[in-house]
N, C-alpha and C positions, 0 to 999 in steps of 0.2 A: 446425437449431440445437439445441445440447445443450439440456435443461431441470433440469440442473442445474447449468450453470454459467454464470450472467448474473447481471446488474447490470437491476435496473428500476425506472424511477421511474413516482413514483405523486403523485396528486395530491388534494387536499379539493376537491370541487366548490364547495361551499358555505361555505368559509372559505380564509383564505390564508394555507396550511399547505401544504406539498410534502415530498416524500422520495425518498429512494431506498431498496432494497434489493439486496444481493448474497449469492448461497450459491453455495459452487464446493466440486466434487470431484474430478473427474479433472485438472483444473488445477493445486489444491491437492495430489494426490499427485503428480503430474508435478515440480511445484515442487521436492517434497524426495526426489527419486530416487533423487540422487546427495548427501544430505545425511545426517549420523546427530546429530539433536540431541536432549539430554534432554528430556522429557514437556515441563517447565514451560519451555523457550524451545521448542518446537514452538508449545506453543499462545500463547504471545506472539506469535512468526513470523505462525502462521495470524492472528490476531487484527492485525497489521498489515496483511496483505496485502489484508483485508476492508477496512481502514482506507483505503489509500492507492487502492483501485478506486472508494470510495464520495465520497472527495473526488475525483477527475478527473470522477465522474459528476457534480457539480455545476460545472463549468467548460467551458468551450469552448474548447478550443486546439488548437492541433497539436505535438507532442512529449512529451516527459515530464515526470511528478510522481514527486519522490523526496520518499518519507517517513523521514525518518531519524532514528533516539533514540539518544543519546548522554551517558550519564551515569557515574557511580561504581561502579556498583551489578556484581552479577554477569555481568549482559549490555552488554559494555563499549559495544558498536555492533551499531545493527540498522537493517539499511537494507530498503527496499518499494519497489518501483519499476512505475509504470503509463504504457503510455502513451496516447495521446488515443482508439486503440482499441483499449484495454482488453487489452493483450498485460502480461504480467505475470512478475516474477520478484523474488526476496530472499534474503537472507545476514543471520546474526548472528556474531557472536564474544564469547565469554561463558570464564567459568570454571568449573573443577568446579561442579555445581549438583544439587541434590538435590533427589528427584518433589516435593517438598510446597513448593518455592520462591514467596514469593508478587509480587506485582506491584512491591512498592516496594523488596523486595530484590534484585529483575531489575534494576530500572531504576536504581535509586538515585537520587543529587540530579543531575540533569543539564538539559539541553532537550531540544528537538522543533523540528528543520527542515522545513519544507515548501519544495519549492523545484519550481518551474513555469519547464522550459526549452524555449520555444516557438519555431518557426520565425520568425515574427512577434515579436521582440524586445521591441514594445511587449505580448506578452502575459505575458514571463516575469517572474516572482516571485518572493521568495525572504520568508517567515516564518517567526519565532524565539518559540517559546514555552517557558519551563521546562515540566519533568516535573510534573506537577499531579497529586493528587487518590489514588487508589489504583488507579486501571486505566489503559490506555491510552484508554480511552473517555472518559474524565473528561479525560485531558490534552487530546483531541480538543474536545471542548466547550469547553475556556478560550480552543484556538485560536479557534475561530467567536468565542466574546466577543469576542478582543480584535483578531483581525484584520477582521472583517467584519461586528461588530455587531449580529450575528443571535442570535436564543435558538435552540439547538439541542441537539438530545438523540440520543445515540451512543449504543448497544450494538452489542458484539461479543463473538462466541463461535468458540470452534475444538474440533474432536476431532483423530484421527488421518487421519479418512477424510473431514469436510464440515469448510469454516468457512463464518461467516455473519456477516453485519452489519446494521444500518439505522438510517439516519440520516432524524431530522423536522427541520423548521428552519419558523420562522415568517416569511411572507413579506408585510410591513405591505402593502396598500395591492393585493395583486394579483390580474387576475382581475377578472371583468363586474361579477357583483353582491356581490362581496368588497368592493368600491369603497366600497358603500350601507352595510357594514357599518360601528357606533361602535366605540371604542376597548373599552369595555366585552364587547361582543361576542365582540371579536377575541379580548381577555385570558382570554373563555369559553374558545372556542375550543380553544387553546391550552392553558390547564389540563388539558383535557381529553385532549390527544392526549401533556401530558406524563405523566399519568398513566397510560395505556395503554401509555408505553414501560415507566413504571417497573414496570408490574406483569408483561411481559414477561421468562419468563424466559430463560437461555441454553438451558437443554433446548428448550423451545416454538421460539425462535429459530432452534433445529439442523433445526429439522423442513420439510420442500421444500415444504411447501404453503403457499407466499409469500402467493398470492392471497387465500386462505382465514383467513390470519391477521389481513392487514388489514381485512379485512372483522370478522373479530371485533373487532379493536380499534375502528376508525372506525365499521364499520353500509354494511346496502351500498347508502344512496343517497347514500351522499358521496362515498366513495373512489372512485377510479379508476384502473386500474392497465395500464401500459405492455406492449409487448411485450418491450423489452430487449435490452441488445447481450450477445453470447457474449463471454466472458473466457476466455482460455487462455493459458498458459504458455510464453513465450518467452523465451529469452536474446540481449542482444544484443549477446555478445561478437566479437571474430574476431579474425583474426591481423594485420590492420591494424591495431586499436585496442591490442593487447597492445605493436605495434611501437612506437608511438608514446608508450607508456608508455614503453619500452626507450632509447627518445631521448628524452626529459625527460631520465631519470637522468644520462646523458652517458655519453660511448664510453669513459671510462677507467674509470669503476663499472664499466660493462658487460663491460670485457677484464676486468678483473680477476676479474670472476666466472666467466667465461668458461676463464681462465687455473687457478684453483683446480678447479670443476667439471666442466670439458672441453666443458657446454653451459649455456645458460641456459634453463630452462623455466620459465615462466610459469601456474598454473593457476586460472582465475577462481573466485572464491567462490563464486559465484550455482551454477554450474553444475559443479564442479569440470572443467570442460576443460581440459587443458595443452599449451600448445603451447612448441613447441623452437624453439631459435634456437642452433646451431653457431659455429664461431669464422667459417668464412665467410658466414652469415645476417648476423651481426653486422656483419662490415665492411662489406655490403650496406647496410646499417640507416646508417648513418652517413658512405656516398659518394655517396649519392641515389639510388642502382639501384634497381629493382626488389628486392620480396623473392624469395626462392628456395624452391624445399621446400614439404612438403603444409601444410596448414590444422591440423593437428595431428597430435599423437601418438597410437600406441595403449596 
C-alpha cells in the first residue's frame, strides 16, 4: 500500500472525538495529467479532492459522493468525485484567473452539493449548502452544522505535488468510558482538539508524517490512529456512458452535428479522453444495435 496516498481515521481513546485524515501524491498528479489549470484553481481542485475523500471516509455506502461548487465567482463549477473505495477524480471550469486569486473570488456567491449515489437507494443523499465563510474548509463545516449537526473542524491544503486534508468532528455520547463522561468534560474535550486544528498550519498539514502530527496535537495516550485505505486515481468514463449521453440529446442534434462536423466527438473533462462517434456509430446509437469502433480515439 502506497504511504502516501491514503485516507485514515483516528480516534480519542478517552473522549468522543474522531477524525479522519488524507495526503495523496501520486494520485493527486495522476488526477491533473492531462489537465493545465492556473496555480489558484489547481489548489482549490487539490483542496476539493481532499474534501470529497475525507467526507466518503465518514459514510458507509456503496457508490459515489460528488462534491460539487457552483457559484458566480471565477471558478464557475468544480466538481470531486469519490467512491465508497476511495477511487477518485475532478474537473473545474473557471475563467481567466490570475496566481494571487483568493477563495471567495473563485467561488463567488453560489452553493455546495453533496450528493451520495448508493447502490442501496435508501443510502443516497443529496445536501445543499451556500458557499460560506472564505475557504472551502469553512463551507465544509456549515455543511456538518447544518446537515448533521455535529461540531466539526476542516482544514485543507494543496501544492503542486501533495494535497492534504483532516477532518475532527465531536461524537456526543460514544465509546466505553466516553459514556461516564459530563457534558462539561466533553465541551473540554473538544475545545481542546478545536484548538489544535486551529493552530495547525497548511505547511505542518503538507508534511506525511500523519501519525506524528496527531500525536502532537492530541498526546500519545489518547489518539489512535488507523491503517487506512489507499486512494488512487480513477475515471469512470467509457464509450457507453458518452453513448448514452449522445441519446438524451436526441438523433436530430446528433445528425446535425454529425452532418456539420463529419463526426461527433465527445471528450470527458475529468480525464480529457475523446471518443468518436461517425455518422454510422450514430445510427447505431439510436436503432438499438450495438456500438461499433474502438473505445476511443488517438
Amino acid at each position: 500500500m502506497s504511504q502516501t496516498d491514503l485516507v485514515r481515521r483516528f480516534v480519542l481513546d478517552r473522549h468522543p472525538i474522531r477524525g479522519h485524515a488524507v495526503r495523496l501524491s501520486q494520485s493527486w498528479i495522476s488526477l491533473r495529467e492531462h489537465q493545465d489549470y492556473p496555480p489558484a484553481v489547481q489548489h482549490l481542485l487539490g483542496e476539493a479532492v481532499g474534501a470529497v475523500v475525507l467526507l466518503a471516509a465518514t459514510l458507509k455506502f456503496d457508490g459515489v459522493l460528488t462534491l460539487q461548487m457552483q457559484g458566480k465567482g471565477l471558478v464557475s463549477l468544480l466538481v470531486a468525485q469519490c467512491t465508497h473505495d476511495f477511487k477518485v477524480r475532478a474537473m473545474a471550469r473557471h475563467d481567466p484567473i490570475g496566481d494571487e486569486a483568493g477563495f471567495r473570488s473563485l467561488a463567488g456567491e453560489g452553493q455546495i452539493v453533496v450528493t451520495v449515489e448508493a447502490a442501496d437507494r435508501a443510502s443516497s443523499y443529496q445536501g445543499v449548502v451556500p458557499i460560506a465563510g472564505n475557504s472551502l474548509a469553512e463551507s465544509l463545516e456549515a455543511y456538518f452544522r447544518q446537515s448533521e449537526q455535529l461540531p466539526t473542524r476542516v482544514l485543507l491544503a494543496a501544492s503542486s505535488g501533495v494535497l492534504a486534508g483532516m477532518l475532527v468532528q465531536r461524537i456526543p455520547g460514544e465509546g466505553g468510558t466516553q459514556a461516564q463522561l459530563d457534558e462539561a468534560a466533553q465541551e473540554s474535550a473538544w475545545q481542546k482538539a478545536d484548538a489544535a486544528m486551529s493552530g495547525l498550519t497548511r505547511g505542518q498539514l503538507l508534511e506525511d508524517d500523519v501519525e506524528q502530527r496527531l500525536v502532537d496535537m492530541f498526546g500519545v495516550d489518547e489518539v489512535r490512529v488507523f491503517s487506512g485505505h489507499e486512494v488512487k486515481f480513477e475515471c469512470r468514463c467509457s464509450r457507453e456512458r458518452v453513448a448514452n449521453v449522445l441519446r438524451s440529446l436526441g438523433v436530430e442534434e446528433v445528425r446535425s452535428v454529425i452532418a456539420e462536423q463529419g463526426a461527433c466527438t465527445v471528450t470527458c473533462e475529468f480525464c480529457q479522453k475523446p471518443y468518436k462517434f461517425d455518422a454510422i456509430d450514430v445510427e447505431h446509437l439510436f436503432d438499438g444495435s450495438a456500438p461499433r469502433g474502438s473505445d476511443t480515439i488517438n
